[in-house]
mmCIF file of the C-alpha atoms, coordinates in Angstrom:
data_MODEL
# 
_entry.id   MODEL 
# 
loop_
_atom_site.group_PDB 
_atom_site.id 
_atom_site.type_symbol 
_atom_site.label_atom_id 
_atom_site.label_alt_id 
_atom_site.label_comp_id 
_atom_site.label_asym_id 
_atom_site.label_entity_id 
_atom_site.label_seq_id 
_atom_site.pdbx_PDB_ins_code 
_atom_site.Cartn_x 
_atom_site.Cartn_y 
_atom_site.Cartn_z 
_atom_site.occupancy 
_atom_site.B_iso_or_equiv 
_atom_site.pdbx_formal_charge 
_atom_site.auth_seq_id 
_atom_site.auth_comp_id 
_atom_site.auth_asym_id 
_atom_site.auth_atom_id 
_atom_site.pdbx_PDB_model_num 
ATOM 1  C CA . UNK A 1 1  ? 15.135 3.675   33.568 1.00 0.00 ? 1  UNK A CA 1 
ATOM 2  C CA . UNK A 1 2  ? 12.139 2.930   35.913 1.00 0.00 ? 2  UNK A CA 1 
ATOM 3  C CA . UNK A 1 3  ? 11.671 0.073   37.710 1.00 0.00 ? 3  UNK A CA 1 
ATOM 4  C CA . UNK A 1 4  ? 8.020  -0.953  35.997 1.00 0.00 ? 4  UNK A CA 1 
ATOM 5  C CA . UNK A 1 5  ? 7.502  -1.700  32.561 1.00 0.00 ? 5  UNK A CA 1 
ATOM 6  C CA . UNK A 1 6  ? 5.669  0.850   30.651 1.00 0.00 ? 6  UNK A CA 1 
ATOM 7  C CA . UNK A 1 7  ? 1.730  -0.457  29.790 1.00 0.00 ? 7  UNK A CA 1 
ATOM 8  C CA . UNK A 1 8  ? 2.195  -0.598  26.140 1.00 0.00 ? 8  UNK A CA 1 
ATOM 9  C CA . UNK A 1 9  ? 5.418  -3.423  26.485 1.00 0.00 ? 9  UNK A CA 1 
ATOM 10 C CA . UNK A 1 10 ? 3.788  -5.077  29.117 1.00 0.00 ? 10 UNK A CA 1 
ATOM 11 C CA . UNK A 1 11 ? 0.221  -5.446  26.718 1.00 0.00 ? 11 UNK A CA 1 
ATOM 12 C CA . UNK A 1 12 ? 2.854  -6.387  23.741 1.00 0.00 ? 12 UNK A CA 1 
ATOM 13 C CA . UNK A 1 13 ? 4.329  -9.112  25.995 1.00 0.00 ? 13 UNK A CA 1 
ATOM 14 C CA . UNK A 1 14 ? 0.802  -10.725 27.375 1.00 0.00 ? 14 UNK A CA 1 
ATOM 15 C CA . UNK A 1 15 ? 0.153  -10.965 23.471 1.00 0.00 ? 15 UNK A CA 1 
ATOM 16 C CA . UNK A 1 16 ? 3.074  -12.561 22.497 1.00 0.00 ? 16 UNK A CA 1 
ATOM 17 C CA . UNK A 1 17 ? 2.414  -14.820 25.581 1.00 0.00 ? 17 UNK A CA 1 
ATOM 18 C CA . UNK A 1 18 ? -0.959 -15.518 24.041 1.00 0.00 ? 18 UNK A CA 1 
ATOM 19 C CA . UNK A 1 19 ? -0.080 -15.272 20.743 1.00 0.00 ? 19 UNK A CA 1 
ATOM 20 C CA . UNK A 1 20 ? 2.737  -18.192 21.055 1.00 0.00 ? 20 UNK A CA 1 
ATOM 21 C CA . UNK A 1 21 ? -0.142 -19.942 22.246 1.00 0.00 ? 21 UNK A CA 1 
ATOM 22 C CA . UNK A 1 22 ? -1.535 -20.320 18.549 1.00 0.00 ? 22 UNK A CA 1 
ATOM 23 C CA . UNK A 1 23 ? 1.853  -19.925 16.923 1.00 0.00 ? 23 UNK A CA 1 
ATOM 24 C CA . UNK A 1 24 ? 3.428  -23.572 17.590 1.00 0.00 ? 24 UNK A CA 1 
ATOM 25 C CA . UNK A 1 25 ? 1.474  -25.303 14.508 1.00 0.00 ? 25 UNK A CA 1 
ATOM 26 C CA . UNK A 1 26 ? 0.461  -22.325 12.350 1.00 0.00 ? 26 UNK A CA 1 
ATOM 27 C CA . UNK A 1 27 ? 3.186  -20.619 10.271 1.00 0.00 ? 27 UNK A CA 1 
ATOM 28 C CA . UNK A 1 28 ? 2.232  -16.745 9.568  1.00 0.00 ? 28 UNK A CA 1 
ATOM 29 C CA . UNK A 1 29 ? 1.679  -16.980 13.858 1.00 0.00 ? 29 UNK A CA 1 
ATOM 30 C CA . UNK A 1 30 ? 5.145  -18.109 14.242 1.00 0.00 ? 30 UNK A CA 1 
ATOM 31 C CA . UNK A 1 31 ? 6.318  -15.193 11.820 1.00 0.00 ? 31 UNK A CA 1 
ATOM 32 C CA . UNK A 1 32 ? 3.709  -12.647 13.668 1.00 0.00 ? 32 UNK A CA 1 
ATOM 33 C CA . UNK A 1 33 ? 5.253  -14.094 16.894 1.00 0.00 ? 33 UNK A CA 1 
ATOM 34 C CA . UNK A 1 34 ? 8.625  -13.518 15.697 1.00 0.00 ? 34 UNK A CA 1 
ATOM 35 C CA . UNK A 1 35 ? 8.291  -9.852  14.660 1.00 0.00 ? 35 UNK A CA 1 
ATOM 36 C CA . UNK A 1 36 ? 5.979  -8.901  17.975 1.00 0.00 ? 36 UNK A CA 1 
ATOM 37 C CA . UNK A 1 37 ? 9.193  -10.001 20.163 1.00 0.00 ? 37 UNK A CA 1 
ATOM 38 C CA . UNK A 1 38 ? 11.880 -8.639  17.578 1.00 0.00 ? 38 UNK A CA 1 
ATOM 39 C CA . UNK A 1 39 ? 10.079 -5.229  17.849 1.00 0.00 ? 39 UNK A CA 1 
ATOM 40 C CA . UNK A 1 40 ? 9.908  -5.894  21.755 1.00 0.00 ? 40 UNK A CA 1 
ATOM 41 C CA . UNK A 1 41 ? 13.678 -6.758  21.870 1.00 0.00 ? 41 UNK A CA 1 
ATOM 42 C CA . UNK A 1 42 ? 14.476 -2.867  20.164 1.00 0.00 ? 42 UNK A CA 1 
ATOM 43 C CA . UNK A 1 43 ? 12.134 -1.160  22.279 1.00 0.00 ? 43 UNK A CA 1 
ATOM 44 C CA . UNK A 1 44 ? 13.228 -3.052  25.272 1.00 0.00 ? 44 UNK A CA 1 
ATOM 45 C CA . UNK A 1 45 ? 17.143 -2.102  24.820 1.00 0.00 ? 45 UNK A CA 1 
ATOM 46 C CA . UNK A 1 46 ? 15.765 1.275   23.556 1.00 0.00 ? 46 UNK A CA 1 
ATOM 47 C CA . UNK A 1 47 ? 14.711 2.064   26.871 1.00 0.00 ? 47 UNK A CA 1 
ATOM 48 C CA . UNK A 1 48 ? 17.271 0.739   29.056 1.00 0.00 ? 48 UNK A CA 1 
ATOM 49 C CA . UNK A 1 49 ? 15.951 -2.930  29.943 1.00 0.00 ? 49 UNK A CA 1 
ATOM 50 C CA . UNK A 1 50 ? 18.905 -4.740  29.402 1.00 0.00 ? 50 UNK A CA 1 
ATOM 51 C CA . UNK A 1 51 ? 18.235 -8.157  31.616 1.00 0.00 ? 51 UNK A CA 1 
ATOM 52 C CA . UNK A 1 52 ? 14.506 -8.014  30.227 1.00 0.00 ? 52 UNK A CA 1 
ATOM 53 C CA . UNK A 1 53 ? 15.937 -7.392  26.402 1.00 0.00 ? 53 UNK A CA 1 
ATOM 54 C CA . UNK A 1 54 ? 18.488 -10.440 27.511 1.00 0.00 ? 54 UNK A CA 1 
ATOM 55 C CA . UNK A 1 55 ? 15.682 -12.908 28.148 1.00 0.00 ? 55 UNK A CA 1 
ATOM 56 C CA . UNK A 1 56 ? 13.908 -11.692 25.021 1.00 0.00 ? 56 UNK A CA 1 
ATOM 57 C CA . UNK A 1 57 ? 16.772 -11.817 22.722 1.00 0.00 ? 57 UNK A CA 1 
ATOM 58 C CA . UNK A 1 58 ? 17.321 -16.118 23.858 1.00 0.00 ? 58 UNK A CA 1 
ATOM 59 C CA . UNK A 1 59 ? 13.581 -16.615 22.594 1.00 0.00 ? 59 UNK A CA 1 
ATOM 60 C CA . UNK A 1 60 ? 14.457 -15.389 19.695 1.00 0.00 ? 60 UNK A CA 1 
ATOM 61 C CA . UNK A 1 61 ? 17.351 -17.339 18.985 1.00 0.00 ? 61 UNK A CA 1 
ATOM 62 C CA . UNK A 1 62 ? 15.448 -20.139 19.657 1.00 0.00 ? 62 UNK A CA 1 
ATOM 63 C CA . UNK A 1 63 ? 12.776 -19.101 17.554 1.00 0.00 ? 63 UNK A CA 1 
ATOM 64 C CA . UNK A 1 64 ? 13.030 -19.772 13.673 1.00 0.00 ? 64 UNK A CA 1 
ATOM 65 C CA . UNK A 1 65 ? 9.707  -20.195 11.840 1.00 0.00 ? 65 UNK A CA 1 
ATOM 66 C CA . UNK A 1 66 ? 9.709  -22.786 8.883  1.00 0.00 ? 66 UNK A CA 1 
ATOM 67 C CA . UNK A 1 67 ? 6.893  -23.398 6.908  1.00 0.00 ? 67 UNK A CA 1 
ATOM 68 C CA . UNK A 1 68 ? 5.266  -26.564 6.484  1.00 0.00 ? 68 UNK A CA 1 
ATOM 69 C CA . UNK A 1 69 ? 6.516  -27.533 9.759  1.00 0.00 ? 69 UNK A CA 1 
ATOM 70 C CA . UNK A 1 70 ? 5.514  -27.140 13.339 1.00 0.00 ? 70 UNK A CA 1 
ATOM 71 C CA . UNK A 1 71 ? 7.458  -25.661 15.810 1.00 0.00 ? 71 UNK A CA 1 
ATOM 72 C CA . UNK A 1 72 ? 10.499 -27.996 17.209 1.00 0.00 ? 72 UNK A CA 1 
ATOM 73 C CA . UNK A 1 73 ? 10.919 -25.225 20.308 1.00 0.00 ? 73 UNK A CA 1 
ATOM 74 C CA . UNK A 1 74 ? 7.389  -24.720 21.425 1.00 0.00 ? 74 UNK A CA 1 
ATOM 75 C CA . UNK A 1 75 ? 7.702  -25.915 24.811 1.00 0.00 ? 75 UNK A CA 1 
ATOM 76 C CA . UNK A 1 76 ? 11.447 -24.319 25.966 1.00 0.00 ? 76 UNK A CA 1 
ATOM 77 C CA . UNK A 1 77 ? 9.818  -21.440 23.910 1.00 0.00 ? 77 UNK A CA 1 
ATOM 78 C CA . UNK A 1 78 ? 6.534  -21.451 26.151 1.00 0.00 ? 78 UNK A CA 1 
ATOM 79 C CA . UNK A 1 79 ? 8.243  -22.161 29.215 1.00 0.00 ? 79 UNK A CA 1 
ATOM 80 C CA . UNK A 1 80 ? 11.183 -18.691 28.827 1.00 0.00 ? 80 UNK A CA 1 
ATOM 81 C CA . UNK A 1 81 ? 8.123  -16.641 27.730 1.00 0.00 ? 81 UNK A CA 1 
ATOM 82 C CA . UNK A 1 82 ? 6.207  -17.670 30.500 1.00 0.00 ? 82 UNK A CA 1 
ATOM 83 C CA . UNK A 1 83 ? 9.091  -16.467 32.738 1.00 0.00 ? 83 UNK A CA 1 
ATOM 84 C CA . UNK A 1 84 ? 9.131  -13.299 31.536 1.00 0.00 ? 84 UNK A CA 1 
# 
């Protein structure tokens, strides 16, 4: 495993960043959200980024998209993304 990320997980990370962005109040966002970081998550163990695949695995357990509702996580949700 190297040290730096490869370019394609570090674009699909910036767009998750941004995407969460739009995802708190709009529902198929929060789903697209969810299945950009549960496709990270796989690659990320995939390739041997356990502490990274850690971090993305507790957004996702915080992260469960309900229609007709806004999100009740955004903010812990922003702030662990934004740590990433």
């Amino acid at each position: 495993m190297a040290d730096k990320l490869p370019d394609d997980i570090n674009t699909d990370l910036e767009a998750a960043r941004n995407l969460h962005l739009r995802a708190t109040s709009d529902y198929q966002k929060c789903l697209e959200f969810n299945k950009l970081m549960s496709n990270l998550l796989a690659r990320l163990e995939d390739d041997g980024y356990y502490k990274l695949a850690d971090r993305v695995m507790s957004i996702l357990l915080d992260c469960s998209p309900k229609e007709g509702s806004s999100c009740e996580k955004a903010t812990l949700i922003g702030d662990k993304i934004k740590k990433i």
